[in-house]
C-alpha angles and dihedrals in degrees: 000000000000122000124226113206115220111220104207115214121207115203105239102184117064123214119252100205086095100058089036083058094043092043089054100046088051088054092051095051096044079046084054104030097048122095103220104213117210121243124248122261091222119037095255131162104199121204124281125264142173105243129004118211115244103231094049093097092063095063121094106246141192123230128217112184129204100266091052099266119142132214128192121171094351091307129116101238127191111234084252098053098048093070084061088038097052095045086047093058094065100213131206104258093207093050086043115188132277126233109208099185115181116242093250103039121112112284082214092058088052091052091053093046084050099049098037082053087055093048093048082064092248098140096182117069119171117201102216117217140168133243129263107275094016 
């Protein structure tokens, strides 16, 4: 009786189809999972807080940059012309409107965002800031 000797192959290279899936599922549920945050109109770095409220980002919001320009619904806006745009824009009273100041900007100009906004009749303001370390 003859023997026949079995040679016994082992498959050195892996395929790669499995971590491709894995890798593109992963992608999909940080795509999902992730919230996107809208950019600012005017480049601002507002001041730092502990803990930012998650439905802040849905507000419309009025920018002040650094150098003392205003921006209101993508538009550049003189300091006397934010109180009839504002009233014009006739906001949601329950959403309210956020104020995104930049660190550096004039505390005065915020006062007068901030009271323009209340004479407008918008009774809800939201001071955006920005996380520690962010």
């Amino acid at each position: 009786m003859m023997r026949l000797h079995h040679t016994h192959t082992s498959r050195k290279d892996a395929d790669p189809l499995p971590l491709i899936n894995i890798v593109f599922l992963m992608l999909v549920f940080f795509l999902l999972a992730g919230t996107i945050a809208p950019t600012y109109e005017l480049d601002v770095r507002p001041a730092k807080a502990e803990k930012i409220l998650a439905g802040e980002l849905r507000r419309p919001a009025v920018y002040i940059g650094r150098q003392g320009e205003i921006s209101f619904g993508q538009q550049k806006v003189a300091p006397e012309q934010l109180k009839q745009m504002l009233a014009a824009a006739s906001l949601d009273q329950n959403v309210g409107l956020r104020v995104v100041a930049d660190r550096k900007a004039d505390a005065r100009l915020l006062l007068s965002v901030l009271t323009s906004a209340q004479s407008a009749g918008i009774s809800r303001l939201f001071l955006v800031t920005l996380r520690e370390g962010g």
